[in-house]
C-alpha positions as CSV (number, residue, x, y, z in Angstrom):
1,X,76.8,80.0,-41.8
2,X,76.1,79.4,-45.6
3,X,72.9,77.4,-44.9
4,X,69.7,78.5,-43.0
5,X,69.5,77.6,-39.4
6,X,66.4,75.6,-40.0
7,X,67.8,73.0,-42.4
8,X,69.5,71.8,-39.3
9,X,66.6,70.4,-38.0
10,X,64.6,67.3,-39.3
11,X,60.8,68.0,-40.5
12,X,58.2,66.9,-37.9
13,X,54.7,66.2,-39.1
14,X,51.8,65.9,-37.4
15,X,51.4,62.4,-37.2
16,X,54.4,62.8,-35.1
17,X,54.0,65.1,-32.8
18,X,50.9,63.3,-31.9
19,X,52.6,60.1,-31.4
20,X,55.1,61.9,-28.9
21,X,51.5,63.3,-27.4
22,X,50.0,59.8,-27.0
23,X,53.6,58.3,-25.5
24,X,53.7,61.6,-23.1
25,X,49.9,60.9,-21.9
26,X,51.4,57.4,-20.8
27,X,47.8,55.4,-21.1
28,X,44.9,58.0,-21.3
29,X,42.8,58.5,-23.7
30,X,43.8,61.5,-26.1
31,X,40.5,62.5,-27.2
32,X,39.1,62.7,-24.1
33,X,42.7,64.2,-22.5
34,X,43.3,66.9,-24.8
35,X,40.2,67.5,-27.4
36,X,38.0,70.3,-26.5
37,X,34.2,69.9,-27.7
38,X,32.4,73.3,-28.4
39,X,29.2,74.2,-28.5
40,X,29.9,74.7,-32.3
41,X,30.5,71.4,-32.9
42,X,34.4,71.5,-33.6
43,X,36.5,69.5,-32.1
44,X,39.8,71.9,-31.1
45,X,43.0,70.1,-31.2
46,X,46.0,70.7,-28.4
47,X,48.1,71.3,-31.3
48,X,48.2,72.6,-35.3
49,X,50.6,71.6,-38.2
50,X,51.0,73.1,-41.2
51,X,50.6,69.6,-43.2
52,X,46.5,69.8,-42.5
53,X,46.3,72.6,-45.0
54,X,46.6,71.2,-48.9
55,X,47.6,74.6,-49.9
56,X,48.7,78.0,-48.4
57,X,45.4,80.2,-47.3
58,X,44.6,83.5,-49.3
59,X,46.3,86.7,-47.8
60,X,43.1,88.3,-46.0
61,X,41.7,91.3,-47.3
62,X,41.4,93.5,-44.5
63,X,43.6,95.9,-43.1
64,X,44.2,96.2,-39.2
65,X,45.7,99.3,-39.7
66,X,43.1,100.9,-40.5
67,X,40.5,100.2,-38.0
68,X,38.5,103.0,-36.5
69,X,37.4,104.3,-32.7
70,X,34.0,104.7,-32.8
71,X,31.5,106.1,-30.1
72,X,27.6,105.5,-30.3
73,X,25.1,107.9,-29.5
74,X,21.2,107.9,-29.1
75,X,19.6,110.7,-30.6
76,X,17.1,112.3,-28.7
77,X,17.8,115.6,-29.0
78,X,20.1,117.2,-32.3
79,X,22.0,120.1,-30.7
80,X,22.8,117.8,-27.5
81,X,24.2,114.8,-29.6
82,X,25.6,117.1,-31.9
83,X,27.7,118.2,-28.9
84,X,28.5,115.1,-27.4
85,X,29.7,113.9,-31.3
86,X,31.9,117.1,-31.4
87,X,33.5,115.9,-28.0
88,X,34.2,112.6,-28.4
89,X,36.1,113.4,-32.1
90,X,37.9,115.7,-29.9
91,X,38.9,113.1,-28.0
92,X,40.0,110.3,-30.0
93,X,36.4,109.0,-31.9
94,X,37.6,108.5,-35.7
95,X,33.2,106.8,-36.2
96,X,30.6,108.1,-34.9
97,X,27.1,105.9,-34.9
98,X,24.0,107.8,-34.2
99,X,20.9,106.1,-33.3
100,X,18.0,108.4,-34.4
101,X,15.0,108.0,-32.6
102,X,12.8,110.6,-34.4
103,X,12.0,112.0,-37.6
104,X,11.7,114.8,-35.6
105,X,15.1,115.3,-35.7
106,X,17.4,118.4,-37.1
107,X,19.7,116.4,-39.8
108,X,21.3,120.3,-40.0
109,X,21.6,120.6,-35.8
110,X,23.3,117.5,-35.5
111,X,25.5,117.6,-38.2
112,X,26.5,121.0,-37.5
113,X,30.5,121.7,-37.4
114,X,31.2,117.9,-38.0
115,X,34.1,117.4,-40.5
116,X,32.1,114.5,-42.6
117,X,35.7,114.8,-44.9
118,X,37.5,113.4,-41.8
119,X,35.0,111.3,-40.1
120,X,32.9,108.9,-40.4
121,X,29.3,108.6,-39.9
122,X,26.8,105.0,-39.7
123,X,23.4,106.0,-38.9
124,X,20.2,103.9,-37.6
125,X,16.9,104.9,-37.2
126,X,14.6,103.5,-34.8
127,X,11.6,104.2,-37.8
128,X,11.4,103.6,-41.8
129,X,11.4,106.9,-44.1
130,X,12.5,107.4,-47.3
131,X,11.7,110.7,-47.4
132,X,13.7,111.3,-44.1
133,X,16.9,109.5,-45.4
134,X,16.1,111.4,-48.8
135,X,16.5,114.6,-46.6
136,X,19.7,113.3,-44.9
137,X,21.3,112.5,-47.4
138,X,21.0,115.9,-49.2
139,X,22.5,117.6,-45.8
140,X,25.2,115.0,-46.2
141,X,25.9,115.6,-50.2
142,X,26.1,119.8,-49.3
143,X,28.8,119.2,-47.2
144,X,31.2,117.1,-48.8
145,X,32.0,115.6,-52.0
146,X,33.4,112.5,-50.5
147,X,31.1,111.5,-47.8
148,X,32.1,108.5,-45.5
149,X,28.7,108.0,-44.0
150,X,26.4,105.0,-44.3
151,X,22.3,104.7,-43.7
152,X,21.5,101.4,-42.0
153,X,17.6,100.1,-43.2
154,X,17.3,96.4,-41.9
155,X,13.5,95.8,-42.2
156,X,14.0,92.1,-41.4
157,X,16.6,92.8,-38.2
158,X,13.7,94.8,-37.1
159,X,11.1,91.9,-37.9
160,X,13.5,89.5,-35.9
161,X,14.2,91.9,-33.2
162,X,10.6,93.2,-32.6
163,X,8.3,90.5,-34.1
164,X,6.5,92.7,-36.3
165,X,7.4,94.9,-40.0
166,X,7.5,98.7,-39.5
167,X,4.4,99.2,-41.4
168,X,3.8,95.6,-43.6
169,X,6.2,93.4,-45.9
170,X,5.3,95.2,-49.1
171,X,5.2,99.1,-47.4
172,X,8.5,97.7,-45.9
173,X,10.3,96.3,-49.3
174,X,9.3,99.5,-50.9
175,X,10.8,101.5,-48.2
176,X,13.9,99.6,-48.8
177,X,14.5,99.7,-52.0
178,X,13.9,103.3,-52.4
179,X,16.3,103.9,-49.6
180,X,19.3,101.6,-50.8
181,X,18.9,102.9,-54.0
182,X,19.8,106.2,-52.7
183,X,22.1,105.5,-50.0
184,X,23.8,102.6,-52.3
185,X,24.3,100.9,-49.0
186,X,23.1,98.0,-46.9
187,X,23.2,97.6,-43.6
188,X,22.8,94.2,-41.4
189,X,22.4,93.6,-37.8
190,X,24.0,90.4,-37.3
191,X,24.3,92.0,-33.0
192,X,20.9,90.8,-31.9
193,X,22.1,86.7,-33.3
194,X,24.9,86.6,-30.2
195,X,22.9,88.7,-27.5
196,X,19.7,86.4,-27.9
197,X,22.1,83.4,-27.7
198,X,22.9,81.8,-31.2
199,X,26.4,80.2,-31.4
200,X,28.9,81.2,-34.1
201,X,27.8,78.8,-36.9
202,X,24.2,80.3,-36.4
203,X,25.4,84.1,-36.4
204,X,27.2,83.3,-39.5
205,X,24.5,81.1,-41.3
206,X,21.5,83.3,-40.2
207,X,23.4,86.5,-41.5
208,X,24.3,85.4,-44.3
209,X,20.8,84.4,-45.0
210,X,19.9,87.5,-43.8
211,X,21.4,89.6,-46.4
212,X,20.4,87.0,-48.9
213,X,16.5,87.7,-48.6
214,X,17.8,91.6,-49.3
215,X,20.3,90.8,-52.7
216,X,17.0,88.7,-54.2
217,X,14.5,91.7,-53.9
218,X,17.2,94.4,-55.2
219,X,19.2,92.1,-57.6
220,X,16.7,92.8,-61.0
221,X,16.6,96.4,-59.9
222,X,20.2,97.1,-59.0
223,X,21.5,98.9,-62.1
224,X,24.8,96.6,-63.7
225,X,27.1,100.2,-63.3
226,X,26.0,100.2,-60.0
227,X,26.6,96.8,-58.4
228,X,30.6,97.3,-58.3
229,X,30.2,100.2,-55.8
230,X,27.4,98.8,-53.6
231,X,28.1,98.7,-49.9
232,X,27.5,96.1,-47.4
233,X,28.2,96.8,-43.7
234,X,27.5,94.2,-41.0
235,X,27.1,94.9,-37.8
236,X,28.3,92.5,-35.3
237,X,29.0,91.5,-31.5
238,X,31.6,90.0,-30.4
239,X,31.8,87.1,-26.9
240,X,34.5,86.4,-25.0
241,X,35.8,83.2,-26.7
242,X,39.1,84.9,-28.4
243,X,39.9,82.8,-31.3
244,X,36.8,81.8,-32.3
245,X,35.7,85.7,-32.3
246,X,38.9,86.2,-34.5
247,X,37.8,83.3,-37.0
248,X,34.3,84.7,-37.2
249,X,34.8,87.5,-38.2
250,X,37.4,86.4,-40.9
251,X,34.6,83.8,-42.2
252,X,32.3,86.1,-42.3
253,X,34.1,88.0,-45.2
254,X,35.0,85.0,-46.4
255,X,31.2,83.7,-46.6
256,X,30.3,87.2,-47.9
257,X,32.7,87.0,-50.9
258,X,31.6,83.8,-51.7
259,X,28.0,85.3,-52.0
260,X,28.6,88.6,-53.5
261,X,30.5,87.0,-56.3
262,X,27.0,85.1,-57.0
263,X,25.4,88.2,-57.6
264,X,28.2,90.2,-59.3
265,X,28.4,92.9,-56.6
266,X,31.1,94.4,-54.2
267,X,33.0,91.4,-52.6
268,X,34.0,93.5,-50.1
269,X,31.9,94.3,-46.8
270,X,32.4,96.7,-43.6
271,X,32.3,95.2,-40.9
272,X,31.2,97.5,-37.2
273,X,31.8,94.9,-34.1
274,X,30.9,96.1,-30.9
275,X,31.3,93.9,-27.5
276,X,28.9,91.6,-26.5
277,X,26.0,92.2,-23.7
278,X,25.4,88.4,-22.9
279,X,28.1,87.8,-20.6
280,X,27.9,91.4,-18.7
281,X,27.5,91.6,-15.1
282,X,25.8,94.4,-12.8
283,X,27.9,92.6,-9.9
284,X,31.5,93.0,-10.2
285,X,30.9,95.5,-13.1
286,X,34.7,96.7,-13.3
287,X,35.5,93.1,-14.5
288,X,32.9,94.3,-17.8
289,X,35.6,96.4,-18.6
290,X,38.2,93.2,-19.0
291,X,35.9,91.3,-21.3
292,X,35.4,94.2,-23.3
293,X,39.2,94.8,-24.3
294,X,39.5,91.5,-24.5
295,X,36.5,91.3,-27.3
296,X,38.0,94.6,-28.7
297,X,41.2,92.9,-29.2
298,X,39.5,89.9,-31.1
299,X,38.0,92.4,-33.7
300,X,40.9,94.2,-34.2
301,X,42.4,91.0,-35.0
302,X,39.5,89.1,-36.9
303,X,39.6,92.9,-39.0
304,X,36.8,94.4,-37.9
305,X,36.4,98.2,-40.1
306,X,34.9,100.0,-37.1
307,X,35.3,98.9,-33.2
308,X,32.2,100.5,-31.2
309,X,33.2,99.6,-27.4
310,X,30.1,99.1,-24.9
311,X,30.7,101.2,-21.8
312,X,31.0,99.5,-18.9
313,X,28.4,100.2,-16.9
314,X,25.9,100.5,-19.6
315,X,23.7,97.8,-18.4
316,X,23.0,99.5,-15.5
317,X,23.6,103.3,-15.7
318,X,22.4,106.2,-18.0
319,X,24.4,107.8,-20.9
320,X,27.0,109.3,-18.8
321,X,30.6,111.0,-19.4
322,X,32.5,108.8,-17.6
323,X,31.3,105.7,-19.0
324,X,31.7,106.9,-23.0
325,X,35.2,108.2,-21.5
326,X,36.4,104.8,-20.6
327,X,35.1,102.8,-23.3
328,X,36.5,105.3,-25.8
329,X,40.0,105.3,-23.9
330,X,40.5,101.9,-23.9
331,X,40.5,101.6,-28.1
332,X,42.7,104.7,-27.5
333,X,45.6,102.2,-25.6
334,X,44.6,99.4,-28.2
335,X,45.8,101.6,-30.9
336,X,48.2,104.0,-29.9
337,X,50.1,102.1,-26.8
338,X,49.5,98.3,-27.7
339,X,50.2,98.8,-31.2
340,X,46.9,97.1,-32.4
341,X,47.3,99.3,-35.8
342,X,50.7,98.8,-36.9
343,X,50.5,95.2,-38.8
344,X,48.0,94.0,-41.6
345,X,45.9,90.9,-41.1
346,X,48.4,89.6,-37.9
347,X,46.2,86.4,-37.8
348,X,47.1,85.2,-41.7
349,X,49.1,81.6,-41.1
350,X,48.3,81.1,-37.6
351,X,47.5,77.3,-38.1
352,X,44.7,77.4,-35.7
353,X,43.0,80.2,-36.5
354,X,42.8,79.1,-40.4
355,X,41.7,76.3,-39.3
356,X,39.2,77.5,-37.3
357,X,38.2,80.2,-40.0
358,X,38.2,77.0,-42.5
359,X,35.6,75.2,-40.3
360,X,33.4,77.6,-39.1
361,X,33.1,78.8,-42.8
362,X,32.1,75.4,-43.6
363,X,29.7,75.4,-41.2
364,X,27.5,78.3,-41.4
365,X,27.8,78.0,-45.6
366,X,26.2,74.2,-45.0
367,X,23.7,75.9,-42.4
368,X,23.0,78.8,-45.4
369,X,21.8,76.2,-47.9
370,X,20.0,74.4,-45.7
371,X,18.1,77.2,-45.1
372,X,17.4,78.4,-48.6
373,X,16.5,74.5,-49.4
374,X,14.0,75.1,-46.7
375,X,12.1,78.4,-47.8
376,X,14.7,81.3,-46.8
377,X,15.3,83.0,-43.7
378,X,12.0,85.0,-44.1
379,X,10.0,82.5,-44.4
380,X,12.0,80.2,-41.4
381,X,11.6,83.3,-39.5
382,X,7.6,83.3,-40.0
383,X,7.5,79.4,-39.2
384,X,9.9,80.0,-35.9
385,X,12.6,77.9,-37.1
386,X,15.3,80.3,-36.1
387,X,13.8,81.4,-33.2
388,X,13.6,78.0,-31.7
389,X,17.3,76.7,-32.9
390,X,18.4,79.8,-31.3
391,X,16.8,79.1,-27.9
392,X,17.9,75.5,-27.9
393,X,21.4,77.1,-28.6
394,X,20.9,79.6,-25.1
395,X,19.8,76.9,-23.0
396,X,22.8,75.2,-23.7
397,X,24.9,78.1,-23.0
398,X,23.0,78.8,-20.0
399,X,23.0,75.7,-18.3
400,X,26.7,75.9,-19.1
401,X,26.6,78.8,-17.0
402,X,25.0,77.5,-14.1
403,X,26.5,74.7,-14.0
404,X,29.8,76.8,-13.6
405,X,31.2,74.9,-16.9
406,X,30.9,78.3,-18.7
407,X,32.3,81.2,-15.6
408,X,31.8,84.6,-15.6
409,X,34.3,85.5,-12.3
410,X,32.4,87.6,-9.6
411,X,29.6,86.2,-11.2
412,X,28.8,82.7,-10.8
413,X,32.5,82.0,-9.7
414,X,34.1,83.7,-6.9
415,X,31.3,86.5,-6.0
416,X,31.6,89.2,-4.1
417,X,28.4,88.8,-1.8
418,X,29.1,91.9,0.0
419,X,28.9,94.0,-3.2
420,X,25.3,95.6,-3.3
421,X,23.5,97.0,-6.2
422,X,20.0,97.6,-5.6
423,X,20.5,101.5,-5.3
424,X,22.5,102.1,-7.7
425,X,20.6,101.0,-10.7
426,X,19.8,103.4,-13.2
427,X,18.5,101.5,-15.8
428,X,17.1,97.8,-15.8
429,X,19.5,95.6,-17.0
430,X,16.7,92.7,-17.2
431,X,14.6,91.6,-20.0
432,X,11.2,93.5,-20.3
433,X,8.5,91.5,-22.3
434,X,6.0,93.6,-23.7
435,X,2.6,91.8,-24.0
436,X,1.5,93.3,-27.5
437,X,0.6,91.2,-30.6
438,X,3.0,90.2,-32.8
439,X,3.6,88.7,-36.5
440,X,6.3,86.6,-35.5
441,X,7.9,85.5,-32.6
442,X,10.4,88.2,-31.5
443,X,14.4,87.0,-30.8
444,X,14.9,87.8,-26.9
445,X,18.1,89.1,-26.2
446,X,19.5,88.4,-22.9
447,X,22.3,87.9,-20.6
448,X,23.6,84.9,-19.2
449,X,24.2,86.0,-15.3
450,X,20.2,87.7,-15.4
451,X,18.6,84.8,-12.7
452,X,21.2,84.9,-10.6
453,X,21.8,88.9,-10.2
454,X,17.2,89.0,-9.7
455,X,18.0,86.9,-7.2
456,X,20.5,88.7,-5.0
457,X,18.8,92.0,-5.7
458,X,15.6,90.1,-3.8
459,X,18.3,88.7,-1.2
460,X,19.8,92.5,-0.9
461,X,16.1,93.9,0.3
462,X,15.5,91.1,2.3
């Protein structure tokens, strides 16, 4: 044939398919038919064209291929982490995260016989030192030339998260700076925004104010040689609603370009996404293990850096090997049997999710400015602005829930009454409010199927 198969076949716009839509529905309404409302305010169509788009979207700039299996460890004990590290890398782990709970800790005994040329290391600490990350970084520097690991210091995720500074703002800020000026590195905890209930556009908004309150205390001190190499890494979680998880995550390097550029830094950002807690279940726990490939799926494809699966009896259950195994093996069939890493950015020119990426970009950037019109996010976090949009946000989503609108199967749909829990719990998977004074109102994280799984425990001991 000398000409292409498709000149054969009239163009179709949009206006046209929807006209065949409208005929087809023979008398209802199309909006109300076939238009999904979301809790983020967009309106999802039952169909995209390629005429809504004025002009082709940018190639993305991350790289699927390179995404990384990452196991997460809470440091309690050096040589015992240290060991459990050396295992997992064994196994598959190409990122480890440890959580350090003590500047008590060995930097040498749990770093020891860890290849920091060929893995990667993120790091949190559940305390602010600068002389502690001065220390660990100098391990770090003595064994490699090219280290790949990066100090997380989020004085205001803490603030948010606990209601109160590690020590006060200006012992805080100072801790900071000291810190990112060594490190070179900032990390965000965007995480706690999902798990407390905010919807996308909030995650997005709040995080980018966020990091915002962060660029205006370093940007006069930030040397001009130094702002090319400076590193952002955001830390995220990721729900259950596929596309929209995959156009998050694409916004929110989107968004952060769009800021960086204002400040004359790095454009690009890491991003760590690790599956959600809200919609996890100590009934029916085997179904946990779904949502999180699932979720793992739409970071690989949003381009998430570094995919950090959640075990799935974590909720419930100590640290245990079984657990870590499973979580870790299923990356391990995402990459190397479903062939998650062999194409680059496989979501560029999928109509919908553009256009989802488009609007949700919009969005949380309107939601940013209204914010710093407003004060900032520290100062909307001191007033309980974000606090209170976020719990108007979870009462939607849990009366959703309860209402069976928003199902979590063997949870509020289909249950398994004759599964029993109440000896097997480990750990408690409920909220615990501590009654302590705070500067702020903490953000609550909590899961969706809570009420309803306090209420069959009381039913099982009845």
């Amino acid at each position: 044939m000398s000409k292409s198969l498709f000149k054969d076949f009239e163009y179709v716009s949009s206006k046209a398919w929807k006209q065949k839509i409208q005929f087809d529905l023979r008398g209802a309404d199309y909006n109300e038919t076939l238009i999904w409302k979301t809790n983020e305010g967009i309106n999802v169509k039952p169909f995209y064209h390629s005429d809504v788009f004025s002009e082709l979207p940018e190639v993305s700039k991350s790289k699927a291929t390179e995404w990384k299996i990452s196991q997460s460890f809470a440091v309690t004990n050096a040589k015992t982490s240290n060991l459990k590290a050396i295992d997992a890398i064994h196994r598959g782990a190409e990122n480890i995260v440890f959580n350090i709970e003590s500047e008590n800790i060995s930097i040498e005994d749990l770093f020891k016989n860890i290849d920091l040329n060929a893995i990667s290391i993120d790091i949190t600490c559940d305390f602010l030192s600068a002389s502690f990350i001065k220390n660990l970084s100098s391990v770090i520097s003595s064994k490699t030339n090219h280290p790949q690991t990066y100090i997380h210091s989020d004085i205001i995720g803490n603030l948010a998260k606990t209601g109160n500074w590690y020590n006060n703002l200006k012992d805080d800020f100072n801790n900071f700076k000291s810190i990112t000026n060594s490190t070179n590195h900032i990390g965000i905890n965007l995480g706690l925004y999902q798990n407390a209930g905010a919807t996308i556009i909030q995650q997005l908004g709040y995080g980018l104010a966020h990091v915002n309150e962060y660029l205006n205390h370093l940007d006069k001190i930030i040397e001009e040689e130094s702002k090319p190499s400076l590193q952002v890494t955001f830390s995220i979680a990721v729900g259950s609603n596929y596309f929209f998880e995959i156009a998050k995550i694409r916004a929110l390097r989107l968004l952060w370009a769009t800021l960086a550029s204002e400040y004359n830094i790095n454009t690009n950002c890491r991003i760590i996404a690790t599956p959600s807690k809200r919609n996890k279940t100590i009934y029916d726990y085997n179904v946990n293990m779904l949502r999180t490939t699932t979720e793992s799926m739409s970071a690989i494809l949003g381009g998430a850096n570094v995919i950090c699966n959640l075990s799935y009896d974590a909720l419930f259950h100590n640290s245990n090997e079984f657990g870590e195994r499973i979580a870790r093996n299923q990356l391990l069939i995402l990459k190397n049997e479903s062939y998650f890493d062999k194409v680059n950015n496989p979501s560029d020119g999928a109509y919908y999710i553009e256009s989802l990426t488009n609007q949700l970009s919009e969005k949380a950037l309107s939601l940013f400015k209204d914010i710093e019109v407003n004060g900032g996010f520290l100062s909307q976090l001191k007033e309980g602005t974000i606090q209170r949009k976020i719990k108007e946000s979870a009462a939607k989503e849990q009366a959703d829930f309860d209402t069976e609108k928003l199902v979590l199967l063997g949870t509020n749909k289909h249950p398994n009454l004759t599964d029993k829990m109440a000896n097997d719990l480990e750990l408690s998977p409920f909220v615990k409010i501590k009654k302590r004074k705070t500067l702020i109102e903490p953000i609550i994280e909590k899961r969706l199927s809570e009420n309803l799984e306090i209420k069959r425990l009381k039913e099982e001991k009845n």
